[in-house]
Biopython code that builds the backbone (N, CA, C, O; Angstrom):
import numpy as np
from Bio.PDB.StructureBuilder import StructureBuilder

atoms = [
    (1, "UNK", "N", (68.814, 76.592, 77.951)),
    (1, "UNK", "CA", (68.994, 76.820, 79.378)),
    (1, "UNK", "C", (70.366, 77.439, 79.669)),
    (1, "UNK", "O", (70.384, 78.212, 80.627)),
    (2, "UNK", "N", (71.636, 77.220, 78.950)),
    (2, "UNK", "CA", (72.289, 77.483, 79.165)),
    (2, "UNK", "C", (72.734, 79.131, 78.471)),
    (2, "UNK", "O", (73.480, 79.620, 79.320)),
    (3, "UNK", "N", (72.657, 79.613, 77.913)),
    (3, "UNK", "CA", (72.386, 80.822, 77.324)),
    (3, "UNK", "C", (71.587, 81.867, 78.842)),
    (3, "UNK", "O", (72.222, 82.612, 79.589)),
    (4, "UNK", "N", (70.511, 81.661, 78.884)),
    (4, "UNK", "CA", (70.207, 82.616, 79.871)),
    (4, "UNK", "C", (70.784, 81.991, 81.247)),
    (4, "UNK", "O", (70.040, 82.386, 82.145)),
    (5, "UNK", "N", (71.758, 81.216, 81.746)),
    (5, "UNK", "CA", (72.843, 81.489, 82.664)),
    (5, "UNK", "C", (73.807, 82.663, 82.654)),
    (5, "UNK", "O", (74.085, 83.391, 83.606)),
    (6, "UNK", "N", (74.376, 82.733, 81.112)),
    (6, "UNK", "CA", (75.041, 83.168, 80.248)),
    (6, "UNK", "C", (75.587, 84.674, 80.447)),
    (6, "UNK", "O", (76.637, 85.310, 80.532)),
    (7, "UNK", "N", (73.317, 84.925, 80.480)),
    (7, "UNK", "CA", (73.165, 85.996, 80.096)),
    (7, "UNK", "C", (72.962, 86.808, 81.837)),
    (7, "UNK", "O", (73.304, 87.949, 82.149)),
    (8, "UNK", "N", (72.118, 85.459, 82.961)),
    (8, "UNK", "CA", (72.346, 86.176, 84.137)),
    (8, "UNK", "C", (73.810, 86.694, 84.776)),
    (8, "UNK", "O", (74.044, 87.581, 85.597)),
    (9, "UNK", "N", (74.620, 85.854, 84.123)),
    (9, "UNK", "CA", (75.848, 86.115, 84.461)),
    (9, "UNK", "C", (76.483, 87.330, 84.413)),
    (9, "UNK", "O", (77.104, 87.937, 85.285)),
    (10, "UNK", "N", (76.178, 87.664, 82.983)),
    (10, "UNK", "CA", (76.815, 88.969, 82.696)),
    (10, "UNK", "C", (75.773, 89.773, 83.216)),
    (10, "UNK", "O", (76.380, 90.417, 84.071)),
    (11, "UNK", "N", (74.617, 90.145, 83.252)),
    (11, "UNK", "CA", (74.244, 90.684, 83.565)),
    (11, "UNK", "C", (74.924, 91.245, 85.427)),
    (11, "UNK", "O", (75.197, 92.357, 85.881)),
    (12, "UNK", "N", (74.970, 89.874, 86.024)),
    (12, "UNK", "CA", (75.586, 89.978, 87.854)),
    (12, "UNK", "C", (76.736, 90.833, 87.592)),
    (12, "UNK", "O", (76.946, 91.797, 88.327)),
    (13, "UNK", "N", (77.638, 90.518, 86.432)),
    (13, "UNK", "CA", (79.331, 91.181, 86.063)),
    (13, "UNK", "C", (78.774, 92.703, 86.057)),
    (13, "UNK", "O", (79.094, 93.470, 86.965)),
    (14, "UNK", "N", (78.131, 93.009, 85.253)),
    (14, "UNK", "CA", (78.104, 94.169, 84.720)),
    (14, "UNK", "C", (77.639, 95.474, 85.758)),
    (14, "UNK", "O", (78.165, 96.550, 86.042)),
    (15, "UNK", "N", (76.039, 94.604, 86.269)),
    (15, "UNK", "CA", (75.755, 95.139, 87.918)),
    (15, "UNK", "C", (77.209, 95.287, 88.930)),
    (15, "UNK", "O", (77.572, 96.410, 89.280)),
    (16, "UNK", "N", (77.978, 94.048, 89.347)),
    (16, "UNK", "CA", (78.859, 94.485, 90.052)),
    (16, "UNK", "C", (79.715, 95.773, 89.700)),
    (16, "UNK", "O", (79.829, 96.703, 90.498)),
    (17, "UNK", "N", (80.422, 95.760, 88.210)),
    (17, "UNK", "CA", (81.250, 96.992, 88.184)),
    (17, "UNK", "C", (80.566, 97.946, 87.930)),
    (17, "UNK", "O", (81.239, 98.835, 87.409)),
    (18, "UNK", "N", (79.158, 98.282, 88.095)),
    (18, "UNK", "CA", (78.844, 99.823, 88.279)),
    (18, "UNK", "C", (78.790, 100.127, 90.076)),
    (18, "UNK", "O", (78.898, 101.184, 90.699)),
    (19, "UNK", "N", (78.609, 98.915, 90.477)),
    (19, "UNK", "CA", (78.422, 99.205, 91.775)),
    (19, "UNK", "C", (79.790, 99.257, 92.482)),
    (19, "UNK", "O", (79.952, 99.526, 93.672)),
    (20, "UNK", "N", (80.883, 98.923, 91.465)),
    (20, "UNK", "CA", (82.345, 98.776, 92.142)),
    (20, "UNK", "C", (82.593, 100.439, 92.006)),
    (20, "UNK", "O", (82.869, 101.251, 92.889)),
    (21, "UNK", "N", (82.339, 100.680, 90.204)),
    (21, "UNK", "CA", (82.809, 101.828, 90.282)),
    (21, "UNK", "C", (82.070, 103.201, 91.108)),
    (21, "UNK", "O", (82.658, 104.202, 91.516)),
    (22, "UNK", "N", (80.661, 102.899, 91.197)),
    (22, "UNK", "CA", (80.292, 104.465, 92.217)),
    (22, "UNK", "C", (80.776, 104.076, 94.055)),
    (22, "UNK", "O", (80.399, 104.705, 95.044)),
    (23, "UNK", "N", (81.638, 102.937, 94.022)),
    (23, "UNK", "CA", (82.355, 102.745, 95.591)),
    (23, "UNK", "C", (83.522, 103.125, 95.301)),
    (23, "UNK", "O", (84.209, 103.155, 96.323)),
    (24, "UNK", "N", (84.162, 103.477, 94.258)),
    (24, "UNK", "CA", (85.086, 104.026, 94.052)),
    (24, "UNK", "C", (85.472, 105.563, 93.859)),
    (24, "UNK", "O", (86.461, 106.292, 93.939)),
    (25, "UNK", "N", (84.013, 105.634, 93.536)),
    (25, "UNK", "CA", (83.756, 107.373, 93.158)),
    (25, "UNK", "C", (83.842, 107.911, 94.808)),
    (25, "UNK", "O", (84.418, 108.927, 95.196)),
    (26, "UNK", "N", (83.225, 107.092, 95.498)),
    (26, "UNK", "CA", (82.653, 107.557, 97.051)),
    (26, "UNK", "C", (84.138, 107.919, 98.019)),
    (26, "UNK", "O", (84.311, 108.733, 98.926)),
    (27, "UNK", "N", (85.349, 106.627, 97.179)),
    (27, "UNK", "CA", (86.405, 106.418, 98.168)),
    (27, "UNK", "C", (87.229, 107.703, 97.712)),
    (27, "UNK", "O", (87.958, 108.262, 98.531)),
    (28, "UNK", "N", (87.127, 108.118, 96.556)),
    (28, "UNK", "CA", (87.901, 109.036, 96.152)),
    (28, "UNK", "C", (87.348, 110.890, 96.731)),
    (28, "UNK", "O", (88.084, 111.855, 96.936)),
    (29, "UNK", "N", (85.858, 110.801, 96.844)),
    (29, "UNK", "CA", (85.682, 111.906, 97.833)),
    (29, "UNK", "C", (85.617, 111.680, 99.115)),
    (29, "UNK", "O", (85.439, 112.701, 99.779)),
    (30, "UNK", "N", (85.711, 110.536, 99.800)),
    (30, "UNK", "CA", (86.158, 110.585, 100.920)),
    (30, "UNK", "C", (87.649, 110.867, 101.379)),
    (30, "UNK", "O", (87.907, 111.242, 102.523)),
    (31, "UNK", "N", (88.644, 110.654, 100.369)),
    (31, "UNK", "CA", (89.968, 110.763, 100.304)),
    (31, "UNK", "C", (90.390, 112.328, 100.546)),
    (31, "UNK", "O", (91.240, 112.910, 101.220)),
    (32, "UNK", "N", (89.152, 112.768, 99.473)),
    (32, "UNK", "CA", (89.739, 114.255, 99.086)),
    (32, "UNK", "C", (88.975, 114.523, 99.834)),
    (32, "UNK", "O", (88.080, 114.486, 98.990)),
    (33, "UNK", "N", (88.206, 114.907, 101.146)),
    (33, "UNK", "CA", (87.660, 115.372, 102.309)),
    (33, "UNK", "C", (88.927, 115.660, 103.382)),
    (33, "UNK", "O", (89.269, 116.710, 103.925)),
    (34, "UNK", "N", (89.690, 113.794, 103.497)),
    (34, "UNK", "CA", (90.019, 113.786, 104.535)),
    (34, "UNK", "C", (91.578, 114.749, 104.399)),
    (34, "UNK", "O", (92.045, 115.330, 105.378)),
    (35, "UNK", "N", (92.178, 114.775, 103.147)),
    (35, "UNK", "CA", (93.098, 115.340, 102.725)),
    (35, "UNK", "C", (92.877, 116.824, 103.009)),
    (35, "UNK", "O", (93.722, 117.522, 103.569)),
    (36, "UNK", "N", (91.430, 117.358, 102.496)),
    (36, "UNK", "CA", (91.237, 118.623, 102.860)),
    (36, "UNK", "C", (91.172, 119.139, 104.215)),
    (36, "UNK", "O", (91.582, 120.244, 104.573)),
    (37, "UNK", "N", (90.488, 118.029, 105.124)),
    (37, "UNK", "CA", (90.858, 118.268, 106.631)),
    (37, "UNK", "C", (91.819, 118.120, 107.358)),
    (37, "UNK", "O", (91.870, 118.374, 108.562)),
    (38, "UNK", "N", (92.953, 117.545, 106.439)),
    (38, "UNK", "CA", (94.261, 117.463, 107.491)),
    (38, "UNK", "C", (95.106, 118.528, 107.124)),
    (38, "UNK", "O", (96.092, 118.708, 107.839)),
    (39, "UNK", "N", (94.867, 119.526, 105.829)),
    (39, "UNK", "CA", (95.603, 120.468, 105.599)),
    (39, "UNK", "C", (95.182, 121.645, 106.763)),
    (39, "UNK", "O", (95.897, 122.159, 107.622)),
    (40, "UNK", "N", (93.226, 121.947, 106.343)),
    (40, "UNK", "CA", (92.673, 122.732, 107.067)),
    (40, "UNK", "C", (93.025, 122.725, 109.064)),
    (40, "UNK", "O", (92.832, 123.683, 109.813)),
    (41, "UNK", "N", (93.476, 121.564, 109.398)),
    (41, "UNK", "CA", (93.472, 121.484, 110.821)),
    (41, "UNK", "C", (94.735, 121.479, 111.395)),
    (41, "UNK", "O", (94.927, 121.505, 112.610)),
    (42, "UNK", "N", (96.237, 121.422, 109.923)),
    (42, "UNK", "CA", (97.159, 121.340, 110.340)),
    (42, "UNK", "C", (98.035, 120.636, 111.033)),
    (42, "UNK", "O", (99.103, 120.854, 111.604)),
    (43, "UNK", "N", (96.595, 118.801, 110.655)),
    (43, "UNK", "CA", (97.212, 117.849, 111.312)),
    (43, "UNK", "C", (98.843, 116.793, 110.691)),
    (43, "UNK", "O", (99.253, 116.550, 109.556)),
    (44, "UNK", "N", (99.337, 116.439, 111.992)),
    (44, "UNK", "CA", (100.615, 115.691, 111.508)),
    (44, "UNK", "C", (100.664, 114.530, 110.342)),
    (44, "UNK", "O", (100.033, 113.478, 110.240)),
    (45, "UNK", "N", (101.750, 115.189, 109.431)),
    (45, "UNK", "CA", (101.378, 113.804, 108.983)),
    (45, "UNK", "C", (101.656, 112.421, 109.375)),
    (45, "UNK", "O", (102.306, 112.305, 110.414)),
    (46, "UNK", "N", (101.328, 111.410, 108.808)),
    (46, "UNK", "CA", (102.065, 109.737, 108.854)),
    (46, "UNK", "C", (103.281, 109.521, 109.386)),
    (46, "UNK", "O", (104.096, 109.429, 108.469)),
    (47, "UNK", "N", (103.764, 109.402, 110.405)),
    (47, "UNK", "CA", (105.042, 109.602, 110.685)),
    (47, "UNK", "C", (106.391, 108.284, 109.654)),
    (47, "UNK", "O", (107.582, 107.996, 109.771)),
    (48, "UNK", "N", (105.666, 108.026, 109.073)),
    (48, "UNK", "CA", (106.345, 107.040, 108.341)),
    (48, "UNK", "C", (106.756, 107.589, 106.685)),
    (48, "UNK", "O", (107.477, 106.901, 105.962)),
    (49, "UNK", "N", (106.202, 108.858, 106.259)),
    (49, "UNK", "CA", (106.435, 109.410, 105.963)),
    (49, "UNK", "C", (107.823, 110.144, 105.223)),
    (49, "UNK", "O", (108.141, 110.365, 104.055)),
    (50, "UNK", "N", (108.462, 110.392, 106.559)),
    (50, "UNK", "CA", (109.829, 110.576, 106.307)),
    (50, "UNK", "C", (110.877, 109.649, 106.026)),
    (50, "UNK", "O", (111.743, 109.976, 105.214)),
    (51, "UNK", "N", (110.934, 108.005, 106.857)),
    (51, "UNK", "CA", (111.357, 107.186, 106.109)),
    (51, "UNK", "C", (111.359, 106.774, 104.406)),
    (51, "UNK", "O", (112.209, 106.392, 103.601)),
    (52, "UNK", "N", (109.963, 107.073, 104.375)),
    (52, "UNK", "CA", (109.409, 106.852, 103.082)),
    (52, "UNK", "C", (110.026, 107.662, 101.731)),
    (52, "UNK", "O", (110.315, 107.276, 100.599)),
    (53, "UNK", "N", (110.102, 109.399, 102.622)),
    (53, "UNK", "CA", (110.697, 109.881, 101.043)),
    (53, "UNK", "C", (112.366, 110.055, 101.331)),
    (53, "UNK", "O", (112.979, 110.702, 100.482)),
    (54, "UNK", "N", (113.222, 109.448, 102.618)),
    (54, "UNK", "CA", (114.315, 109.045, 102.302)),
    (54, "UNK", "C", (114.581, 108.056, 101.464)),
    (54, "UNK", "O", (115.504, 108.177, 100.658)),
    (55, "UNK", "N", (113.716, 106.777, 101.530)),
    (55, "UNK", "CA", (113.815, 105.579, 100.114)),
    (55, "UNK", "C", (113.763, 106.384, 99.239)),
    (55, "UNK", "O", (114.858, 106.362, 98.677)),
    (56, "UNK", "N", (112.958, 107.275, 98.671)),
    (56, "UNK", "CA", (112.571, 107.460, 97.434)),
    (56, "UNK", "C", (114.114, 108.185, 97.008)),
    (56, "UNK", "O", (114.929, 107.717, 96.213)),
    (57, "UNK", "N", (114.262, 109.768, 97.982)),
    (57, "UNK", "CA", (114.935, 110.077, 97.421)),
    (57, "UNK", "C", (116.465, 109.497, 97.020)),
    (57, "UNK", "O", (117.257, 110.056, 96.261)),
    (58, "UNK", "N", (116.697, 108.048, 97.834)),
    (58, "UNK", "CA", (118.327, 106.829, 97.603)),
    (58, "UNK", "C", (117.455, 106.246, 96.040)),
    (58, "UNK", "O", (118.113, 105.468, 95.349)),
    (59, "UNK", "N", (116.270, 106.563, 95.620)),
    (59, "UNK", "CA", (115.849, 105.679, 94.850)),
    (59, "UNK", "C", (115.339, 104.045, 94.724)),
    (59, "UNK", "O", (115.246, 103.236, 93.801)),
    (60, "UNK", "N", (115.163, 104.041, 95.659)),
    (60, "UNK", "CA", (114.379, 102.881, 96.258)),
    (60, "UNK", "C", (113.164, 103.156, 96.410)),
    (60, "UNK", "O", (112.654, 103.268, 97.525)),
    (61, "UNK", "N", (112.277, 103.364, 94.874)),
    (61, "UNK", "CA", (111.030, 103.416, 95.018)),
    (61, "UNK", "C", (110.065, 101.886, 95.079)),
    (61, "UNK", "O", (108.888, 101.583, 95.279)),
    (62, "UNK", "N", (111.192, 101.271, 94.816)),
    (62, "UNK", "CA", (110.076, 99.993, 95.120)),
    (62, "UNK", "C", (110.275, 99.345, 96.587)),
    (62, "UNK", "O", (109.362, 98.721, 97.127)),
    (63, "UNK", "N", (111.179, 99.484, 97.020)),
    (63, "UNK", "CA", (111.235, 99.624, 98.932)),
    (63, "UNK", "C", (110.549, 100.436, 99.647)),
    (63, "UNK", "O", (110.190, 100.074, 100.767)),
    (64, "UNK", "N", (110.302, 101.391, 99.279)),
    (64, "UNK", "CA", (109.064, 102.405, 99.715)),
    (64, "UNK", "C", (107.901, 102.077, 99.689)),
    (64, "UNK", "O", (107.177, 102.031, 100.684)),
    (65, "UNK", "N", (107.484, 101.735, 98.254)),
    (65, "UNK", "CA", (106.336, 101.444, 98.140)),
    (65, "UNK", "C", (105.806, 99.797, 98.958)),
    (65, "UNK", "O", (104.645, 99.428, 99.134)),
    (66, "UNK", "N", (106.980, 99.115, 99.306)),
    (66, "UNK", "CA", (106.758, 97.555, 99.654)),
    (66, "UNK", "C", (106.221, 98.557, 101.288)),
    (66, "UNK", "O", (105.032, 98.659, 101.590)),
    (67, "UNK", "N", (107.352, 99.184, 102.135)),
    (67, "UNK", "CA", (107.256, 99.720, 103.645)),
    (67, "UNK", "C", (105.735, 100.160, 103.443)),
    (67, "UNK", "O", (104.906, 99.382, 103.915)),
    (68, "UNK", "N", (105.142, 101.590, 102.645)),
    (68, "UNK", "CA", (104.046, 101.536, 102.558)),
    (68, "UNK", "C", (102.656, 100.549, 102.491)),
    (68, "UNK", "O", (101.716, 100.711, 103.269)),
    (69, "UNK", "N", (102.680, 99.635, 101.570)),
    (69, "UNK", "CA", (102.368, 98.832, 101.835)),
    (69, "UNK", "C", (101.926, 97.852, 102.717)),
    (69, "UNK", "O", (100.871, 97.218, 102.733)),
    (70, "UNK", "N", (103.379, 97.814, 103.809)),
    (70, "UNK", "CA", (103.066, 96.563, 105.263)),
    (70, "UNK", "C", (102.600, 97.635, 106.470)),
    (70, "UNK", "O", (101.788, 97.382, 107.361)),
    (71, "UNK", "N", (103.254, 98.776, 106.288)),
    (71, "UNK", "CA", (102.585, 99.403, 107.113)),
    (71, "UNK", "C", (101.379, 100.147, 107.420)),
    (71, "UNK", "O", (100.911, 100.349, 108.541)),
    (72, "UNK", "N", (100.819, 100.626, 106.030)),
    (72, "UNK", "CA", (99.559, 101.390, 105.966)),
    (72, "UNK", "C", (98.657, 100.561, 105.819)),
    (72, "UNK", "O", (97.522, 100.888, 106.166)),
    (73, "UNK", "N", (98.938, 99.013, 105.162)),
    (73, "UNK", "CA", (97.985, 98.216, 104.862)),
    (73, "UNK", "C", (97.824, 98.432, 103.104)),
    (73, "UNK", "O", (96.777, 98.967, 102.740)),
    (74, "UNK", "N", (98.218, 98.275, 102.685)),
    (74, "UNK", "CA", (97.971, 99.331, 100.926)),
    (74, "UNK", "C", (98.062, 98.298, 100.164)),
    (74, "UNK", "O", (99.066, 97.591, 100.248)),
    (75, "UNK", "N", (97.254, 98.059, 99.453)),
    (75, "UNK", "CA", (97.313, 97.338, 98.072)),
    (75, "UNK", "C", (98.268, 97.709, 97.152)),
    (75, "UNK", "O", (98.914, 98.738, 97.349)),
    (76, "UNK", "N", (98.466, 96.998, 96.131)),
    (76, "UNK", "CA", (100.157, 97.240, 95.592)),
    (76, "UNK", "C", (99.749, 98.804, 94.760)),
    (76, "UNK", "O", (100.415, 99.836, 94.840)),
    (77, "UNK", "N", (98.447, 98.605, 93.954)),
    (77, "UNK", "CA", (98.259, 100.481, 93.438)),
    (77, "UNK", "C", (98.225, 101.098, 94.177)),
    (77, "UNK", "O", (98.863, 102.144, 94.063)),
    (78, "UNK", "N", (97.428, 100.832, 95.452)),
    (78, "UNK", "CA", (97.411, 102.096, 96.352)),
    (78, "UNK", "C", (98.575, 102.577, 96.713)),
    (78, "UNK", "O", (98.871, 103.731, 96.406)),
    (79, "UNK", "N", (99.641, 101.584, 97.598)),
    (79, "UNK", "CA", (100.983, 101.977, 98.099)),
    (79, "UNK", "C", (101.748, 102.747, 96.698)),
    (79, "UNK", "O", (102.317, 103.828, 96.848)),
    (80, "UNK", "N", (101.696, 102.133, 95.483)),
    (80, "UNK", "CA", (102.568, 103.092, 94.364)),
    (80, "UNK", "C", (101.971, 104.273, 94.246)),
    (80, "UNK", "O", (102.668, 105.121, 93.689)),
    (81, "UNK", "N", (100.718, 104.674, 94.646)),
    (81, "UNK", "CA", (100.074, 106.288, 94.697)),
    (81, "UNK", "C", (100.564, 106.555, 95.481)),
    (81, "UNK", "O", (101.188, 107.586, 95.229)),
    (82, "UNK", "N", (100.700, 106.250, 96.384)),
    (82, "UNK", "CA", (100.841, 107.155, 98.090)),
    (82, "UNK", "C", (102.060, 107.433, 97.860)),
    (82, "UNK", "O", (102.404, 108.574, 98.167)),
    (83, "UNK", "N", (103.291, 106.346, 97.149)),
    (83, "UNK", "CA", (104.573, 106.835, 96.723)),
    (83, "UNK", "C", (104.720, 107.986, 95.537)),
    (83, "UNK", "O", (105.535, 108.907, 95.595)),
    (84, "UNK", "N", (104.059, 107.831, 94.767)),
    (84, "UNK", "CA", (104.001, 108.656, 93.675)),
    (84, "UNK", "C", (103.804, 110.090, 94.062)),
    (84, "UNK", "O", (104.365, 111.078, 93.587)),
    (85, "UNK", "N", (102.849, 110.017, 95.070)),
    (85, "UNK", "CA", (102.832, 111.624, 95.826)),
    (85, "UNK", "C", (103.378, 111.952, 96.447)),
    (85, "UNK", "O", (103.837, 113.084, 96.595)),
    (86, "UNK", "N", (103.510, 110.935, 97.075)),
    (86, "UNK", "CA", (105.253, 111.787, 97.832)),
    (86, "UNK", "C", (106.551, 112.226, 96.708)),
    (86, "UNK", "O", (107.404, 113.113, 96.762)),
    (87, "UNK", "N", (106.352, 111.520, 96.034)),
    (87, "UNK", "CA", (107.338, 111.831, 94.897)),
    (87, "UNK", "C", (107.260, 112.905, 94.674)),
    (87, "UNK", "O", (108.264, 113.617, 94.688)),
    (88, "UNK", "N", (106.169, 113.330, 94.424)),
    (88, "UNK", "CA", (105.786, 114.771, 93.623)),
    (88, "UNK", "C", (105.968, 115.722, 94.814)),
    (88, "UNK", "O", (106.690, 116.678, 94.532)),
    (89, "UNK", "N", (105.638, 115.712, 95.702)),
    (89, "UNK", "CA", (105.609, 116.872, 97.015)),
    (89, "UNK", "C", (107.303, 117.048, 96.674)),
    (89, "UNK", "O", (107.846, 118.078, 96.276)),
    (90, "UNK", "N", (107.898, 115.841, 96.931)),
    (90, "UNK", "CA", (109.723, 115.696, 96.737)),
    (90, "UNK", "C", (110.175, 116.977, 95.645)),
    (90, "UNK", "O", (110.736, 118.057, 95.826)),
    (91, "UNK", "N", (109.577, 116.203, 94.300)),
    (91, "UNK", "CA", (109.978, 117.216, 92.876)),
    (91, "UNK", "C", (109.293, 118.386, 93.651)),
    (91, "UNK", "O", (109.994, 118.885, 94.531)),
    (92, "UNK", "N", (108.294, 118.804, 93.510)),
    (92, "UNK", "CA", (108.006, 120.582, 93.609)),
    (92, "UNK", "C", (108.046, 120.821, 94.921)),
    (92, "UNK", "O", (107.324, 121.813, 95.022)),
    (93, "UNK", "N", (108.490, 120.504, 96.184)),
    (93, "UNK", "CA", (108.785, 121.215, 97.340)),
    (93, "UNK", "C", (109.814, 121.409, 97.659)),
    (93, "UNK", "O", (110.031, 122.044, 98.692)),
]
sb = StructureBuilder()
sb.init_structure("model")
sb.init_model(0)
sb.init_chain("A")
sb.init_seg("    ")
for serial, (resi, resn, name, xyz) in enumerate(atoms, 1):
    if name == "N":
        sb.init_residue(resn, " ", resi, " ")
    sb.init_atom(name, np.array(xyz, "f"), 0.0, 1.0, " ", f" {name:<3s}", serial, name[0])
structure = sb.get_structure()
């Protein structure tokens, strides 16, 4: 009896992370939509923004990423992406 618990179990695990990962596939073209429509429409960015890559550029990337964070709402990977790209706009712009 205990074996095919075992086995429903993993089976529920395994179902969940395919279903985690094609919600992840979905969030990432919804990302790159909305990115494409704020270039295409020329909308403003985040006004928090500019605070943001003054931390970075004093080097206070982990103060940045914390502000990101409380303010956008961001999970700790998400807020270190959102910093990381700003980083990069920083280096090549």
């Amino acid at each position: 009896m205990e074996y095919y618990l075992i086995i429903i179990a993993l089976v529920i695990i395994i179902y969940m992370s395919v279903k985690l990962g094609k919600l992840e596939g979905r969030m990432k073209s919804m990302q790159y939509t909305l990115d494409q429509l704020t270039k295409q429409l020329r909308l403003p960015e985040n006004p928090i923004d500019d605070e943001l890559r003054e931390l970075i550029k004093g080097g206070e990337d982990v103060k940045a990423v914390k502000k990101a964070r409380e303010t956008l709402g961001l999970s700790l990977l998400e807020g270190k992406k959102y910093i990381d790209k700003l980083k990069s706009n920083i280096d090549n712009g």
